[in-house]
VOGU-3710 file (C-alpha; in Angstrom, 3 decimals, decimal comma):
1> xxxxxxxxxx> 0,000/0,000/0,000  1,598/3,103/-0,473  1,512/5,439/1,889  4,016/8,545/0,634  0,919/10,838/-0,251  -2,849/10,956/0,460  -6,004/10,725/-1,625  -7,297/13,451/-3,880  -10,628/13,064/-2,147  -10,426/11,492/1,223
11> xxxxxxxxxx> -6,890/12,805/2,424  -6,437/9,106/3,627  -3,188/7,345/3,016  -4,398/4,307/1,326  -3,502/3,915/-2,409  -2,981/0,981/-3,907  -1,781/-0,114/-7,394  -3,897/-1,531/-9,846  -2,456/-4,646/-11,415  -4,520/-4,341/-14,890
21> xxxxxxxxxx> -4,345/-0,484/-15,182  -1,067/0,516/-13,554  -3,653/3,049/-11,880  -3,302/4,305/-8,072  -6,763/3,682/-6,540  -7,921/4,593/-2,831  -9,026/1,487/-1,165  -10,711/3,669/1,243  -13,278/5,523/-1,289  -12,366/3,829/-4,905
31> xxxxxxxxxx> -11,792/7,050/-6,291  -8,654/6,368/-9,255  -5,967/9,062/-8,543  -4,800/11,880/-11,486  -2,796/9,915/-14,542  1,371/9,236/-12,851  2,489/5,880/-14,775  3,259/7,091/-18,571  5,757/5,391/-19,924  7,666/6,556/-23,199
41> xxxxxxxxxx> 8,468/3,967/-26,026  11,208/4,720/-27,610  11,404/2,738/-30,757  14,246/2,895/-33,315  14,536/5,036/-36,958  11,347/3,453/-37,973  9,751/4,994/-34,770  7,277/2,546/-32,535  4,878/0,427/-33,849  1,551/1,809/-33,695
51> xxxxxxxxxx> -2,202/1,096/-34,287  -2,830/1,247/-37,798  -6,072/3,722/-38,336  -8,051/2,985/-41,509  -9,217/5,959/-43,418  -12,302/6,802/-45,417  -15,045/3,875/-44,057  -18,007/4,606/-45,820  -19,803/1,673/-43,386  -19,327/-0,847/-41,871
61> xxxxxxxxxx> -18,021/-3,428/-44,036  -17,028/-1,204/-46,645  -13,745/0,732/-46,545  -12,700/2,908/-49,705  -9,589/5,276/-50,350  -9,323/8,498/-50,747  -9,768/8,535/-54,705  -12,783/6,437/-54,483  -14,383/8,766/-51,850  -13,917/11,320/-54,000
71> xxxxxxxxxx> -15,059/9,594/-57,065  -18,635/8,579/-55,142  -19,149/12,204/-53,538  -18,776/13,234/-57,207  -21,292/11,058/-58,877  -23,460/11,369/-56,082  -23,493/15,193/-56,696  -23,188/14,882/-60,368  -26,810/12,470/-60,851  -28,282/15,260/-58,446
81> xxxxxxxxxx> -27,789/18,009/-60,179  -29,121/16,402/-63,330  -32,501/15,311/-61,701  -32,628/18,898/-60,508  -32,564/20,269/-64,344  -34,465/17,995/-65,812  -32,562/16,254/-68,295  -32,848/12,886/-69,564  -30,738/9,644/-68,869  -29,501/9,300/-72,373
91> xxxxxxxxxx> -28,154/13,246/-71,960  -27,063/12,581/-68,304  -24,732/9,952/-69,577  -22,814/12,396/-72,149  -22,359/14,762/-69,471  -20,799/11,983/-67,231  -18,680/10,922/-70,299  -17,760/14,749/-70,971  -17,041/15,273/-67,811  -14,864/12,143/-67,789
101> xxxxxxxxxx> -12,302/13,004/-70,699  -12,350/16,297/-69,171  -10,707/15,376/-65,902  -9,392/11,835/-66,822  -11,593/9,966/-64,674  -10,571/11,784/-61,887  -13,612/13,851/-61,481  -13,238/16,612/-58,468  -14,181/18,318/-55,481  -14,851/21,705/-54,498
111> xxxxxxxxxx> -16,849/24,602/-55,013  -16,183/24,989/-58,808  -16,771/21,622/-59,400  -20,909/21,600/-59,515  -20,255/25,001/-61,789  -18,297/22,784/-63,887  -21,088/19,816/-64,559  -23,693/22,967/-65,332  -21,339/24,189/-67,809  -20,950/20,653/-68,975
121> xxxxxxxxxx> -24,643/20,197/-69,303  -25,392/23,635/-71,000  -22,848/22,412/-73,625  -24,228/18,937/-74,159  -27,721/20,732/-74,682  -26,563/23,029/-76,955  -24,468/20,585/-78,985  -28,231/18,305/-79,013  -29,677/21,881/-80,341  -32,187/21,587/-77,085
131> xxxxxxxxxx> -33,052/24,425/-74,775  -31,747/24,783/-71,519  -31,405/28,490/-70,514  -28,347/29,049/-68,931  -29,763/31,932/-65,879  -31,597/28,536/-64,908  -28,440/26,361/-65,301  -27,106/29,098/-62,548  -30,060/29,530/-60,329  -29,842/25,696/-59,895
141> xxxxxxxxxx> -25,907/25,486/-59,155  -26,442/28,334/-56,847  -23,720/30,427/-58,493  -23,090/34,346/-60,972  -24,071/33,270/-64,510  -21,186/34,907/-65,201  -19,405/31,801/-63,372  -21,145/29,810/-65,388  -20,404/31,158/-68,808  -16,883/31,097/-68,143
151> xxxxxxxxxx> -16,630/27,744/-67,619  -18,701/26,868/-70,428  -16,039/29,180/-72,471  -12,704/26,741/-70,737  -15,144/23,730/-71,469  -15,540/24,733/-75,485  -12,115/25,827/-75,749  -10,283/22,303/-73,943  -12,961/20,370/-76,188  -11,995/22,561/-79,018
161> xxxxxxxxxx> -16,024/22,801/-80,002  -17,881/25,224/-81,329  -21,776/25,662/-80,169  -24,549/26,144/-82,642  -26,550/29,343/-82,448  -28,588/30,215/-79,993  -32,381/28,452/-81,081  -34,667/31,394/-79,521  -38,172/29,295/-80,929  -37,084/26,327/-78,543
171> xxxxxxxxxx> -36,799/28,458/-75,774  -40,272/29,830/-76,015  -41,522/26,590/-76,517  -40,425/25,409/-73,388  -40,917/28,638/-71,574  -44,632/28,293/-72,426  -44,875/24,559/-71,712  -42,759/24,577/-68,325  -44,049/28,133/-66,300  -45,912/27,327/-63,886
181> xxxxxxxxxx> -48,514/30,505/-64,983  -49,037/28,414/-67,518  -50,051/25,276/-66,350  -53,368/25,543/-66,152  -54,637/26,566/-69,537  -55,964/24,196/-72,455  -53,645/22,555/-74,438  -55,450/24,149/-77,735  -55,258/27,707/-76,078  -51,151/27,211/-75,477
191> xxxxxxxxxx> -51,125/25,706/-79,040  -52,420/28,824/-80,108  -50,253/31,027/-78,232  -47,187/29,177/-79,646  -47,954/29,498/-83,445  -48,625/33,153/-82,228  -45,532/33,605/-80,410  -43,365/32,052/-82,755  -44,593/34,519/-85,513  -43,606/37,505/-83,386
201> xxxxxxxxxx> -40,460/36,087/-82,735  -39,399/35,618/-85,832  -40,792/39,087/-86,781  -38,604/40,523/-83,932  -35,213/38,538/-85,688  -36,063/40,556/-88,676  -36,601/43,567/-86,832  -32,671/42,676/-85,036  -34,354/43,468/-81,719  -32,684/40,369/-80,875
211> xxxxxxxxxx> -29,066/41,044/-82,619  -26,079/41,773/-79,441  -28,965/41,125/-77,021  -29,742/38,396/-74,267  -32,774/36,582/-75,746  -34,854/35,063/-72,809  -36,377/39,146/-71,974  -37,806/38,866/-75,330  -39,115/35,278/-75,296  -41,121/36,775/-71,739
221> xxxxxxxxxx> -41,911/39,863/-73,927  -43,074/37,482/-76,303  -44,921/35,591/-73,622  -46,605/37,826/-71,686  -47,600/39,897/-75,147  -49,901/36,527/-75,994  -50,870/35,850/-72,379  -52,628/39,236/-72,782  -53,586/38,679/-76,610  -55,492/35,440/-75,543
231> xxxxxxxxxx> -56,645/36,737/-72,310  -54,751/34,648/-69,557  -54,043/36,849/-66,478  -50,962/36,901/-65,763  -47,924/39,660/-65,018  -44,506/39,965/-66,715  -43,113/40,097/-63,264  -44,321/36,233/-62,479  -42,734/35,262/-66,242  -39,710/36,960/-65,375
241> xxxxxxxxxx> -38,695/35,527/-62,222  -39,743/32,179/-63,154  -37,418/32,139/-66,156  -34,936/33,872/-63,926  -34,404/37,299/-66,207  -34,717/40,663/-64,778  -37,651/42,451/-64,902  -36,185/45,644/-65,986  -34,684/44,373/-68,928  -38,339/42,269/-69,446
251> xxxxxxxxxx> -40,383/45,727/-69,403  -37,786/47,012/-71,947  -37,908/44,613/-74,798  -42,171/44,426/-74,167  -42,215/48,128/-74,933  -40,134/47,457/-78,031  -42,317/45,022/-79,028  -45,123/47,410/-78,892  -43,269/50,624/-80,384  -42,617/47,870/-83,794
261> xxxxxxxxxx> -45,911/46,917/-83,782  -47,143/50,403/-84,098  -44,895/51,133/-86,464  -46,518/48,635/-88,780  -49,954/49,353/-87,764  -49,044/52,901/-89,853  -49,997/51,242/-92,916  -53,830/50,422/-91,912  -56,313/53,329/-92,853  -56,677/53,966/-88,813
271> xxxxxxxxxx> -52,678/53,645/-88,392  -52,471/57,443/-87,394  -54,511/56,592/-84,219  -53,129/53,203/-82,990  -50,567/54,019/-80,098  -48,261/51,888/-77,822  -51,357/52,406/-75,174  -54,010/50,631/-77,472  -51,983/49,002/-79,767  -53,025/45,448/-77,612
281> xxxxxxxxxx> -56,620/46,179/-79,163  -55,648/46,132/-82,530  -52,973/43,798/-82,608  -55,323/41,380/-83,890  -55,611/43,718/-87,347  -51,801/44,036/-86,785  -50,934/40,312/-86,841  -53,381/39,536/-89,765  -51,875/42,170/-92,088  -48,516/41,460/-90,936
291> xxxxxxxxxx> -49,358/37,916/-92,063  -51,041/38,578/-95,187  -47,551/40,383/-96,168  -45,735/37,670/-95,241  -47,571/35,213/-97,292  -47,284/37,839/-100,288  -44,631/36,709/-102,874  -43,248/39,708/-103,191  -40,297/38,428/-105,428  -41,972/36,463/-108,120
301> xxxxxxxxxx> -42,579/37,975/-111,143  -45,863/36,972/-112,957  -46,879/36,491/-116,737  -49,000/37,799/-118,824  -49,296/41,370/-117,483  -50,715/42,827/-120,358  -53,650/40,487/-120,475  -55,138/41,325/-117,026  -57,973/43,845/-117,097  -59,702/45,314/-114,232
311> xxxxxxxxxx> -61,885/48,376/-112,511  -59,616/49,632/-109,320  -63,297/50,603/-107,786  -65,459/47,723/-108,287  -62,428/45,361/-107,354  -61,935/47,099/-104,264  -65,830/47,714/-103,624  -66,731/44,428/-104,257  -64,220/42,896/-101,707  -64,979/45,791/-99,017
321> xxxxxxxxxx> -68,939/44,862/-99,343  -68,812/41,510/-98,414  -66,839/42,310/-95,564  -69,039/44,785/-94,014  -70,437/42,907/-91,209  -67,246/42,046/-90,399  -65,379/45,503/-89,609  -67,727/47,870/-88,506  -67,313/49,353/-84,536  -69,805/47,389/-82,580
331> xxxxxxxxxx> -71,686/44,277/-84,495  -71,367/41,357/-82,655  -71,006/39,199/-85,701  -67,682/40,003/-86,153  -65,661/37,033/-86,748  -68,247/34,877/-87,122  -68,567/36,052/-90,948  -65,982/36,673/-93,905  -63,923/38,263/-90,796  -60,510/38,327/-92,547
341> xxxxxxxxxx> -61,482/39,181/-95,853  -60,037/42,563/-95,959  -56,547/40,651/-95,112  -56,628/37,358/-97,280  -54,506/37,100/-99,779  -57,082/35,497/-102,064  -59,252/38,572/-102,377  -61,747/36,779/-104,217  -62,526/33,553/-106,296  -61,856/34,817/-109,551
351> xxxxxxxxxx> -58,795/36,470/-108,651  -55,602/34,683/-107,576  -52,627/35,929/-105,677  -50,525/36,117/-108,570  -52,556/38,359/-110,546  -53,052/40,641/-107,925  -49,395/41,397/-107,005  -49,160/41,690/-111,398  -50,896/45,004/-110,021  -48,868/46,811/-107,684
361> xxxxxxxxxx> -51,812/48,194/-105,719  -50,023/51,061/-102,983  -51,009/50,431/-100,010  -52,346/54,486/-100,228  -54,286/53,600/-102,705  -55,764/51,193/-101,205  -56,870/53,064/-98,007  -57,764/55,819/-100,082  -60,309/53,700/-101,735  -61,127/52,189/-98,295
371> xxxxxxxxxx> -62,195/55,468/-96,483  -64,557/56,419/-99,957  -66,129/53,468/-99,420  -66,762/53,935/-95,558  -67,529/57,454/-96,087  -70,151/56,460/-98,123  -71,388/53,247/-95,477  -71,669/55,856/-92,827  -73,624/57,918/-94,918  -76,507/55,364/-95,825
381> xxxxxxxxxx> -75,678/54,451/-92,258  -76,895/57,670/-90,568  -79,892/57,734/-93,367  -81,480/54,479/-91,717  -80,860/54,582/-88,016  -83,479/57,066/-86,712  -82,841/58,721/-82,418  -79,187/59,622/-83,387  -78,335/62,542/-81,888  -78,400/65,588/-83,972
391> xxxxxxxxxx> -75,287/67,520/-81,731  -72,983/64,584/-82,674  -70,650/65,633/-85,758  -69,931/62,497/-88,124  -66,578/62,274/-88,372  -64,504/61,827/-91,324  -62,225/59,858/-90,843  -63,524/56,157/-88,722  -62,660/54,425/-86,246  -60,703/51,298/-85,626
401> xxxxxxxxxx> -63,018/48,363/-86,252  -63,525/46,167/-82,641  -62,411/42,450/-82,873  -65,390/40,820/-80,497  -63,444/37,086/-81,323  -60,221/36,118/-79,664  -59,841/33,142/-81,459  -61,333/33,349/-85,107  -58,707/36,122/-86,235  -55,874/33,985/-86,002
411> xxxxxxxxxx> -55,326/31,883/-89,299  -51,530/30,359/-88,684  -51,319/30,258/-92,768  -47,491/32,466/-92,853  -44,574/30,374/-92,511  -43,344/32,271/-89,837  -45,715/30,260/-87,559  -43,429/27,597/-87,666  -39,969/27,376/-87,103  -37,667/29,298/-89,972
421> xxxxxxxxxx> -34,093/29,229/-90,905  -32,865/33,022/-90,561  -32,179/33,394/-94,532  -36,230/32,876/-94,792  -37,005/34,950/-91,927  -35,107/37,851/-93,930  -37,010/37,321/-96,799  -39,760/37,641/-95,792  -42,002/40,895/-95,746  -43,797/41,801/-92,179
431> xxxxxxxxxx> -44,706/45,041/-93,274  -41,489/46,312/-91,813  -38,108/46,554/-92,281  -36,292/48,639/-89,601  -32,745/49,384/-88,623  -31,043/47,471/-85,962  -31,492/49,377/-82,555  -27,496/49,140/-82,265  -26,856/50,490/-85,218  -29,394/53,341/-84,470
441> xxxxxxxxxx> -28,177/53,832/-80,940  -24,515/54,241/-82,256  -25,666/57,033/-84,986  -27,180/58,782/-82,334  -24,440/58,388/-79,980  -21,793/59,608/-82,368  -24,396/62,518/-83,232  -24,218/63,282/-79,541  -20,707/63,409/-79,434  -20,279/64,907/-82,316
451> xxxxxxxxxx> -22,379/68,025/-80,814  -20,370/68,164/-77,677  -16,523/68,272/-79,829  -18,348/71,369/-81,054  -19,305/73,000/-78,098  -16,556/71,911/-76,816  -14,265/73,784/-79,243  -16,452/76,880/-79,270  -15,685/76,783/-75,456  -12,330/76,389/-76,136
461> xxxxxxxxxx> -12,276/79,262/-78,057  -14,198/81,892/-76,030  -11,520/81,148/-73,315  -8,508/81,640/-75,600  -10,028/84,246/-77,312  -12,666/86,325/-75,092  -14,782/88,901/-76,588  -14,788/92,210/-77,031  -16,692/94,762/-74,223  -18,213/96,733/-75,873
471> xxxxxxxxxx> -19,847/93,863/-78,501  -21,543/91,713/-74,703  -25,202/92,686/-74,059  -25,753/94,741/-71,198  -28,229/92,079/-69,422  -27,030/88,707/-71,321  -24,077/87,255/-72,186  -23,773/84,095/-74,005  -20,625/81,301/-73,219  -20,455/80,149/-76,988
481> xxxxxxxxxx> -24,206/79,002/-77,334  -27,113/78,314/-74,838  -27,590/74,616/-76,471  -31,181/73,165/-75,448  -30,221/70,021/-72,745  -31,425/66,894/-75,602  -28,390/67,669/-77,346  -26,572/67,266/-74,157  -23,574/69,452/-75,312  -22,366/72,260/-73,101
491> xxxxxxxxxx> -24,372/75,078/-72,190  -23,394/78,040/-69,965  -25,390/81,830/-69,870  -23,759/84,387/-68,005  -26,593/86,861/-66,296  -25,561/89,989/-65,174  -27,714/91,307/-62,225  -28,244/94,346/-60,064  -26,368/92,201/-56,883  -23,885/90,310/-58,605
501> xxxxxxxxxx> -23,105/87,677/-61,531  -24,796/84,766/-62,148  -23,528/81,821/-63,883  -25,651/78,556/-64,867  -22,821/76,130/-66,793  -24,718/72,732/-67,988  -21,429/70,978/-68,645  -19,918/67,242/-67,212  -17,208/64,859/-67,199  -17,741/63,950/-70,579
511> xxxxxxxxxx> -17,004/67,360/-71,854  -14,063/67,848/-69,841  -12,395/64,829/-70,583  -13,270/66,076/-75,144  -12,137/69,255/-73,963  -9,018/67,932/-72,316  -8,122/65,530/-75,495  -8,694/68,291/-77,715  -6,396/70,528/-75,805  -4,083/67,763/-76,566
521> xxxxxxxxxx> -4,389/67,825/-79,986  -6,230/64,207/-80,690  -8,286/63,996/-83,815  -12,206/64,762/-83,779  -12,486/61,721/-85,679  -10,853/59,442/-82,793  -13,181/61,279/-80,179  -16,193/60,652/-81,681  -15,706/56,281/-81,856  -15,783/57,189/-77,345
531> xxxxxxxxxx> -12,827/55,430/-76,609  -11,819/57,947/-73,986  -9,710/55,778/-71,458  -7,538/54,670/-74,545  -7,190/58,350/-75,916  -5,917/59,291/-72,287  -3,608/56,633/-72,236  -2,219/57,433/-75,424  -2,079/61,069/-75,630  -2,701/62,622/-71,903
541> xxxxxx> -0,975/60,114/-69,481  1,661/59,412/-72,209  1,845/55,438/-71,409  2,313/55,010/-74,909  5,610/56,518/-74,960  6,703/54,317/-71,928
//
């Protein structure tokens, strides 16, 4: 027993070694004493044998390296991810197999690998010409679509590939068939909406509203332009976040939409009244013309010119008569009767398509004809309905006729309904053919600039070169010109008041930093491209000489 020191917890002085343990123990209480018998083993240049620990058990039973760990946490997270987007086992596989030569079988871990099996899916989609949109490619991974193009671009690049074009119809088609404000309408109600949607699509690639722009805002344009068209409630700001776009950006390309749209509706007899407010109403007039135009063959010539004989009024009478129950402001039995007439191609059965373009009818000449016509309607009109009132001034002109059918207008005949190749869609006639926005946004912008190099110099000049006392108005003084604010160029006005001087100077960075390159003797020419952090470089900063 020893006896050289008491217990931690009685103070008594009976220890006592245990024979197992090595342990001091109190006999007294049982209570083991603090940890005294280590013992070092020394071992030799191997060091001491040891317990060997196993790494990586996945179970029991099962015990895997390091490499196969990672190589199951991989395909685990890999056949996730493609349940989560959708795709199909067949495409699953080639994104395994991609991602496979890719990394040699050795897959990866970490956060950039999941961005790197969206990338590898985005590519395998594309490649199959199928739509998967690559905002929902990132909303899924959790990551910047930035991130995610990138990778896409290393993917491309190490597979030395190169993607089709971007198919904008297939992404409205599965917009429209995967929303979830969509859901609930009949199949032959989205059907409709498609051929619909497709048609404006295709009218907005000839219109380049797409050209240098992200393409799912206008497929929700698109979207939320027939939602309305076919009456299904529902708000761009539900399409947009459920495609994942911004709704900013949405609203923008849906009031494009509109501003083209009235731009074709110009060429209807009521054009000068349809607006981007009402221009919903009409679209239905809209569409059909810009169909009938489409259908038009526009680049055939025909035969036997010479031999086709007609009467401009009774032609155009004859066709406007039997469509008069059809287009007048409030019958009911619109639609329901010869209601595109006006906008068939075949005006009539003993006239065909051919011989009608043979006679290069104006489109003025037309609605000239058009309003005689109604003139004369409204005036055998106000002869038979009796009670009108008297104070009421019959007007001229007429208004726009009132589709009462949502459904009847639509024909689907154009080939734009369906799916195109672009060198068709550019072909074709809609009625329109505008300039590209960019191209009309960089005239203006070099107009702009072009404006401010001149105040700029005029500026320039007043300061080098002030003018004369006596020639400076005794109440206004002008700083080279007062220049209204659209132009933005640089407009100051010097007031001279009882109290003191006044000065207003409309001027900001952008004209100091032309005023500064043309102090330094740089080329109008070179201002007006608005490569100003280059020209500084060059020819302020001097890094050019470096």
């Amino acid at each position: 027993m020893e006896r050289s020191r008491p217990c931690s917890s009685c103070t008594k002085r009976t220890l006592v070694t245990d024979d197992e343990s090595g342990n001091l123990i109190c006999s007294s209480c049982g209570v083991v004493q603090d940890f005294d018998n280590f013992q070092a083993n020394i071992g030799g240049i191997n060091g001491p044998t040891g317990t060997y620990v196993r790494i990586g058990s996945a179970g029991t039973g099962n015990e895997f390296s390091y490499k196969e760990m990672k190589i199951y946490k991989a395909q685990t997270l890999l056949d996730d991810i493609m349940f989560r987007l959708g795709l199909s086992p067949s495409r699953s596989n080639e994104v395994k197999l991609m991602i496979e030569t890719i990394t040699d079988g050795e897959y990866g871990q970490g956060n950039w690998f999941p961005v790197f099996i969206g990338a590898c899916a985005y590519v395998v989609m594309r490649k199959a010409n199928k739509s998967l949109p690559i905002t929902e490619v990132a909303n899924v991974i959790g990551c910047d679509i930035h991130e995610v193009g990138r990778m896409v671009t290393r993917v491309t690049n190490f597979l030395d590939l190169k993607l089709p074009e971007f198919d904008i119809v297939n992404s409205f088609e599965r917009a429209i068939r995967t929303c979830p404000s969509f859901t609930c309408i009949e199949n032959d109600k989205v059907e409709r909406m498609l051929k619909q949607g497709i048609f404006l699509l295709q009218c907005l690639v000839k219109w380049f509203v797409t050209t240098g722009r992200t393409p799912l805002p206008v497929v929700v344009a698109v979207l939320f332009f027939v939602a309305q068209l076919n009456l299904v409630d529902v708000k761009i700001e539900d399409v947009a976040r459920e495609l994942h776009m911004s709704v900013s950006t949405c609203r923008l390309r849906y009031k494009e939409l509109l501003e083209r749209l009235v731009e074709v509706a110009q060429a209807l007899p009521w054009g000068k009244d349809v607006t981007v407010k009402n221009v919903l109403k009409n679209a239905p007039f809209v569409i059909q013309y810009m169909e009938m135009r489409s259908m038009s063959k526009n680049g055939k010539k025909g035969k036997n010119f010479g031999n086709v004989r007609f009467d401009m009024d009774d032609l155009v009478g004859d066709v406007l008569s039997k469509g008069v129950d059809t287009w007048t402001d409030g019958y009911e039995s619109y639609g329901r009767k010869n209601n595109s007439q006006y906008f068939e191609a075949n005006l009539s059965s003993s006239w065909s398509v051919d011989d009608l373009e043979r006679l290069k009818v104006s489109p003025e000449c037309l609605s000239t004809i058009y309003l005689k016509f109604l003139d004369e309607f409204n005036g055998v009109k106000s002869t038979i309905e009796n009670g009108e009132d008297s104070r009421r001034k019959r007007r001229r002109g007429f208004d726009a006729p009132v589709c009462k059918n949502t459904t009847e207008w639509w024909k689907g005949k154009s080939e734009l309904s369906r799916k195109a190749f672009l060198k068709k869609i550019l072909e074709k006639d809609v009625g329109l053919d505008p300039m590209p926005p960019s191209f009309v946004s960089g005239c203006l912008a070099y107009d702009r600039r072009r404006e401010k190099i001149k105040a700029a110099k005029m500026h320039i000049g007043l300061i080098m070169h002030p003018p004369v006392a006596g020639s400076v108005d005794k109440d206004i003084r002008f700083l080279p010109s007062c220049v209204e604010k659209e132009n933005l160029s640089v407009s100051s006005c010097v007031k001279f008041g009882k109290k003191r001087k006044k000065l207003k100077v409309d001027i900001d960075w952008e004209d100091f930093v032309i005023e500064t390159l043309l102090l330094h003797q740089v080329k109008e020419d070179e201002i007006e491209k608005g490569h100003y952090n280059a020209l500084l470089d060059l020819h302020v900063f001097n890094y050019g000489s470096l």
